[in-house]
Steps between C-alpha positions, in 0.01 A plus 500: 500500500411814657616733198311226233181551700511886443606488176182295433291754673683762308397324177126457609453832614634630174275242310201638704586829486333615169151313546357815664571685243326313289216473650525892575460563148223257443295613766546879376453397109206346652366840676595721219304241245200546768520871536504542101217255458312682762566821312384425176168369659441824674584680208260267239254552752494897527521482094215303501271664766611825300391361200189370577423755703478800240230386312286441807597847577413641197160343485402607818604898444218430191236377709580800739469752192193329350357540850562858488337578209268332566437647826548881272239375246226400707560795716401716170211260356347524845446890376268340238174381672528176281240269694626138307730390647646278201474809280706678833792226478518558111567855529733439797727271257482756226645693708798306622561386187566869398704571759730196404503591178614840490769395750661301217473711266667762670715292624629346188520872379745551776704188458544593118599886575769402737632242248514788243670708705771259598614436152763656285266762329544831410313736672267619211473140450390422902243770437342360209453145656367623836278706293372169289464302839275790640288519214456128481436474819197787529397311155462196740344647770238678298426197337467311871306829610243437216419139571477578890254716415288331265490217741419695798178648270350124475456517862451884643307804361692842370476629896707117642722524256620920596499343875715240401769766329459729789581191742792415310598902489430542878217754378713771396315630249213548680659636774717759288184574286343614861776642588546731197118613516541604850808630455374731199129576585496741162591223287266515169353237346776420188791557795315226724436242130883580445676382863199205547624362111838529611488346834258231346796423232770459751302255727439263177976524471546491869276200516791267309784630677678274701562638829283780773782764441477440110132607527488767712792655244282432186235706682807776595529506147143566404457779779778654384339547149200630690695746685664676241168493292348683814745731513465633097148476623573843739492297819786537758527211641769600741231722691207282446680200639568712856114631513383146441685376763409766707148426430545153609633560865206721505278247418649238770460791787173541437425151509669465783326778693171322338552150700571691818 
């Protein structure tokens, strides 16, 4: 009796035996089904708040650039002394406009010269296309230069419309003209027609380029021309540069001593 009664128990407990088991790998099928489901939520999620989130991000840098320019236009139409204000806000968007503008087209110009440059051409070959690309692009800014112009002209006089390219220029023509006249006191009357015409023509190129530094180096260009013209003209410019700066400090002493 005794041995039949554990060989039943025997036989249950090996009956019963593999239910946990079972129910082990259940209950971790289950987890591992949860965990993955969880996962690929949180991962459609990111992917979506990526998504959706770059053109929101996008649009707002352009409000923030339209808002400078904006801010940079008015800044040089407030120069003007333009009393309506609707003709003020016109002028304003000109000018923004512009500024867009030229930042595609240069730009695009940039995009395209990279591309050329990245493809299996020879070098001769590289050459002549960047050189194409450059001369449609000035083609394009010329053209954009021309109809800025004539549009500013409905609105402003001759004298607006030079404060306009000086505010775009950050006045350096004026304030190299200046410079050069007190620079070289002895300057005649042809020399003075020569660096003003020269000066004047590299404010209406600087005025499309695309960037400060881009400016101020179309100007570098321009006043190196000047330079060397100055110097076939018997100046040394080495020598009159120091005394002109020595005049200067001399200038700010004596002001100086004035206010005390």
């Amino acid at each position: 009796m005794k041995e039949t009664l554990l060989a039943k128990k025997e036989l249950l407990h090996k009956e019963v035996l593999p239910a946990p088991a079972t129910r082990t790998f259940a209950l971790s099928f289950f987890n591992l089904n949860f965990i993955v489901r969880v996962l690929l939520l949180t991962s459609a999620a990111f992917f979506c708040l990526q998504v959706f989130a770059q053109p929101g991000d996008v649009r707002q840098k352009e409000i923030e650039y339209k808002k400078t320019l904006t801010e940079r236009s008015a800044k040089i139409v407030n120069t003007l002394g333009i009393t309506d204000s609707g003709v003020f806000d016109k002028v304003v968007n000109e000018l923004v406009n512009q500024y867009i503008q030229l930042n595609a087209i240069h730009e695009q110009s940039k995009n395209v010269i990279a591309d050329l440059k990245s493809q299996s051409l020879s070098a001769d070959e590289k050459t002549a296309s960047v050189k194409g690309q450059e001369e449609k692009k000035s083609s394009q800014l010329l053209q954009l230069h021309e109809q800025f112009i004539a549009q500013l002209k409905k609105n402003l006089n001759e004298e607006q419309v030079d404060k306009v390219k000086d505010g775009m220029t950050y006045k350096v023509f004026p304030i190299t003209y200046a410079a050069y006249q007190d620079m070289l006191p002895g300057l005649t009357s042809a020399q003075k027609e020569k660096i003003y015409n020269w000066l004047k023509e590299a404010r209406e190129l600087a005025m499309d380029e695309g960037s400060s530094d881009d400016k101020h180096k179309m100007f570098g260009k321009y006043k190196g021309r000047i330079n060397n013209y100055l110097s076939a003209e018997g100046y040394d410019l080495k020598k009159e540069t120091a005394a002109w700066q020595q005049r200067i400090k001399d200038r700010e002493a004596a002001k100086k001593q004035t206010m005390q």
